[in-house]
Wavefront OBJ file of the C-alpha trace (Angstrom):
o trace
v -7.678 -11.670 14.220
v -11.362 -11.813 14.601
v -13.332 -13.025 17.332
v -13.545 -16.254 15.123
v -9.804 -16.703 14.404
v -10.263 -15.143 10.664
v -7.059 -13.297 9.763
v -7.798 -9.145 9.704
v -6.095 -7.783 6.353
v -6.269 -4.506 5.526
v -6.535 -3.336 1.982
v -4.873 0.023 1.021
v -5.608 1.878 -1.708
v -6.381 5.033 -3.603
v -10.420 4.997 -3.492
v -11.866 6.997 -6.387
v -12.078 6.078 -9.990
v -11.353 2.422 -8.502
v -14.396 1.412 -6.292
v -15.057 -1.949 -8.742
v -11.852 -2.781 -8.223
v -11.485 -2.668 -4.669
v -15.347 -4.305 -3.995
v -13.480 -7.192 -6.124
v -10.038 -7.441 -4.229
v -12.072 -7.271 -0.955
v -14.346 -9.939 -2.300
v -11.880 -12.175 -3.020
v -10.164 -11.809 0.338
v -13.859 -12.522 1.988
v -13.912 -15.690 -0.570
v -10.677 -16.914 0.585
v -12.251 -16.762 4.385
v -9.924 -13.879 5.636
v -11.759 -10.533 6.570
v -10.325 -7.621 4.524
v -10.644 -4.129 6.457
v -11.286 -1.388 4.122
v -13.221 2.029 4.585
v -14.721 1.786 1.456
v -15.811 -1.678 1.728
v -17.022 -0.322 4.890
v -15.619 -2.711 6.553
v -13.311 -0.381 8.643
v -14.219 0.305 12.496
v -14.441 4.053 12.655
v -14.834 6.140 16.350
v -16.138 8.990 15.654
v -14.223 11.161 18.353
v -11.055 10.481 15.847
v -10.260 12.006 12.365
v -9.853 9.935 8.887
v -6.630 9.723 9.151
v -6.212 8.389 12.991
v -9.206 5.927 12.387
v -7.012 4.769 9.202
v -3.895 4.390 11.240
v -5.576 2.957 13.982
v -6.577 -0.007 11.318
v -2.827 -0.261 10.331
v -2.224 -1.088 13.791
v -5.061 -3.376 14.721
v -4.820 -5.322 11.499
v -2.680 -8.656 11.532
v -1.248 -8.036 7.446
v -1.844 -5.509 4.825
v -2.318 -5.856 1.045
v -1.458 -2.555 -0.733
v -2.066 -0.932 -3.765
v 0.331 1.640 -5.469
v -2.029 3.383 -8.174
v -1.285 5.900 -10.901
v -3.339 8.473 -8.740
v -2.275 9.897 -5.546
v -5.926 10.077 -4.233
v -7.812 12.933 -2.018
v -7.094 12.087 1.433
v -4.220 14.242 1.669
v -3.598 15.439 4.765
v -0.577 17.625 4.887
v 2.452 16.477 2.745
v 1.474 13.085 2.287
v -1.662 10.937 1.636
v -3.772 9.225 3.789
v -3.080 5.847 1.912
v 1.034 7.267 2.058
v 0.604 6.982 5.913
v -0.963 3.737 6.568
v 1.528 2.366 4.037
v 4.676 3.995 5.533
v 3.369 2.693 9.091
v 2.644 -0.481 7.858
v 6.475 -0.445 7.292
v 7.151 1.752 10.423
v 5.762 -1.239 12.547
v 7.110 -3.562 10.918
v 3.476 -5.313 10.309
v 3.161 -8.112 7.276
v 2.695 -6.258 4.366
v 2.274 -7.390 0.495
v 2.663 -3.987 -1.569
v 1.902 -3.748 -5.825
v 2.357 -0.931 -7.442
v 1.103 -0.186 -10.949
v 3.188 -0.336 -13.831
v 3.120 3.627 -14.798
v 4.358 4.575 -11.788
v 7.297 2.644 -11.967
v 8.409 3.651 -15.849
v 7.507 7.396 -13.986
v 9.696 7.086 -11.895
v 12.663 5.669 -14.187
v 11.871 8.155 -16.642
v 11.671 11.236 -14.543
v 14.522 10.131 -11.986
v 17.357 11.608 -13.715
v 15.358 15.146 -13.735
v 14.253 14.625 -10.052
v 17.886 13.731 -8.193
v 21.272 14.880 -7.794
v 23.866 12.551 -8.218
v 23.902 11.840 -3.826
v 19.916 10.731 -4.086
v 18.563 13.986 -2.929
v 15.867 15.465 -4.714
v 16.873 18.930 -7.529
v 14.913 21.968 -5.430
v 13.729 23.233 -8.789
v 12.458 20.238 -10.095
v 8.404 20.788 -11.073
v 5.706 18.370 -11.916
v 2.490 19.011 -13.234
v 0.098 16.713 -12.893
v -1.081 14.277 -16.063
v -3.415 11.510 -16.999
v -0.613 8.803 -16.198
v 0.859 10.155 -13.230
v -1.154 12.726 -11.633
v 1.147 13.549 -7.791
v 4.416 13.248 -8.094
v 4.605 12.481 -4.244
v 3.561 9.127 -6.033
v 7.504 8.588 -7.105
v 7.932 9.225 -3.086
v 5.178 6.709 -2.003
v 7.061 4.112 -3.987
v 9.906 4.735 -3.368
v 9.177 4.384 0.305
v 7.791 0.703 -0.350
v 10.944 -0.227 -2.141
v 13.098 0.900 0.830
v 14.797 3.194 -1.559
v 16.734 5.067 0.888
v 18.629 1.944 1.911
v 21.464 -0.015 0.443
v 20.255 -2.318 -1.650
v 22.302 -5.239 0.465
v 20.879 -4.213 3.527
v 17.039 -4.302 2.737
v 14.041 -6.496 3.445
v 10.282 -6.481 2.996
v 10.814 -4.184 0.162
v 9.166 -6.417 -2.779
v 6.845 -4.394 -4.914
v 4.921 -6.583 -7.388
v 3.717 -4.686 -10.840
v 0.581 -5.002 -12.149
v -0.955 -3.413 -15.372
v -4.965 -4.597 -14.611
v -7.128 -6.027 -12.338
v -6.096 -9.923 -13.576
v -2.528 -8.822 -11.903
v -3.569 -7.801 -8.979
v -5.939 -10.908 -8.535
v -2.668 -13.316 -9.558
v -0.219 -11.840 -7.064
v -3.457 -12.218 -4.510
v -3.845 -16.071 -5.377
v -0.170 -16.265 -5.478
v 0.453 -14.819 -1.501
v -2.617 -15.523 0.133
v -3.862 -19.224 -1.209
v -1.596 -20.484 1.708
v -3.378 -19.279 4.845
v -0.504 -21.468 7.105
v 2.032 -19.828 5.596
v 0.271 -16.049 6.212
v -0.214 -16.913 9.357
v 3.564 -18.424 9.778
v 4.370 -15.058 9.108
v 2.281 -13.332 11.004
v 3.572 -14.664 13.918
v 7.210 -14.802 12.769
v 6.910 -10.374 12.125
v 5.244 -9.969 15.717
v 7.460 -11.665 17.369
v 10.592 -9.411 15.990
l 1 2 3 4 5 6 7 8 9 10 11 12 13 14 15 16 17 18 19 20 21 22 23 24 25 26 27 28 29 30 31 32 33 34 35 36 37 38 39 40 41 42 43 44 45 46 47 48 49 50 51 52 53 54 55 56 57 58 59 60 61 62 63 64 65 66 67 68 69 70 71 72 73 74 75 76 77 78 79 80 81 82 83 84 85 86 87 88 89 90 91 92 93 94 95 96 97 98 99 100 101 102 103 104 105 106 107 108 109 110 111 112 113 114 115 116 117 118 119 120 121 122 123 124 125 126 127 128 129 130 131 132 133 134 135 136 137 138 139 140 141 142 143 144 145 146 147 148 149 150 151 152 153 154 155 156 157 158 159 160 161 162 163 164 165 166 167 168 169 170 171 172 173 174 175 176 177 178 179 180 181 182 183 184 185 186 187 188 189 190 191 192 193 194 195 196 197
């Protein structure tokens, strides 16, 4: 939390093609009084000594909760195998730190539609299985990202923290805010609750 007892929530997301849209989620965390942490909001200490992708995981950790959105495009921080916003979500997870995660709706129909050409029968994914990129999906690592979120390589009885909301515009992604944030006791109810598993 800050200095000032306002509750530090990071905002993950794919950056390009969606500035507007993150200046208006990070707006309306800032109107709610919590302080959303965001490099493109540039509200995101950075030490110059460290790359993009340690100073982003080094906001994962130092954040109290995380809001994070699943868009149809996989974004340019990639950095390896995986994205940068792939990491801070998967250690968001990892650490076991609050997290609210919403995913956009044509990733999920992606991934119904393409999961019978992806997987074998046991889960794993078909070596000779290709994807080339499109204007509604444009990674397929996006399927993995998700997937990831959703706990997918658990049984299903055995999960938790694994809700995904959908959303299909910007009004969606503002409801599910309202809906899981306009309660600041109960945030910070669990808050403390997560840190002290």
């Amino acid at each position: 939390m800050t200095t000032d007892g306002i509750i530090e929530i990071m905002v993950a997301s794919t950056v390009y093609g969606f500035e507007d849209q993150i200046n208006q989620v990070c707006g309306l965390f800032e109107q709610m009084d919590f302080h959303p942490v965001n490099s493109h909001y540039r509200t995101m200490p950075v030490d110059p000594a460290k790359s993009n992708l340690e100073n982003c995981l080094d906001a994962v950790r130092n954040c109290d909760c995380m809001f994070c959105i699943i868009r149809p495009h996989y974004g340019s921080g990639v950095i390896g195998p995986t994205s940068i916003t792939h990491e801070e979500m998967k250690l968001a997870i990892a650490l076991k730190k609050p997290h609210w995660f919403i995913a956009h709706r044509d990733v999920r129909v992606a991934r119904t539609l393409l999961k019978q050409y992806m997987y074998k029968k046991d889960g794993s994914r078909k070596t000779g299985f290709k994807f080339k990129s499109t204007s509604l999906l444009d990674d397929i690592r996006l399927i993995d990202l998700y997937n990831d979120t959703i706990k997918n390589d658990i049984p299903v009885k055995e999960r938790v923290g694994h809700w995904t909301d959908e959303y299909f515009d910007l009004n969606d992604i503002i409801k599910v805010i309202h809906t899981q944030f306009d309660d600041k006791a109960r945030i910070l109810y669990i808050i403390k609750k997560m840190k002290a598993l």
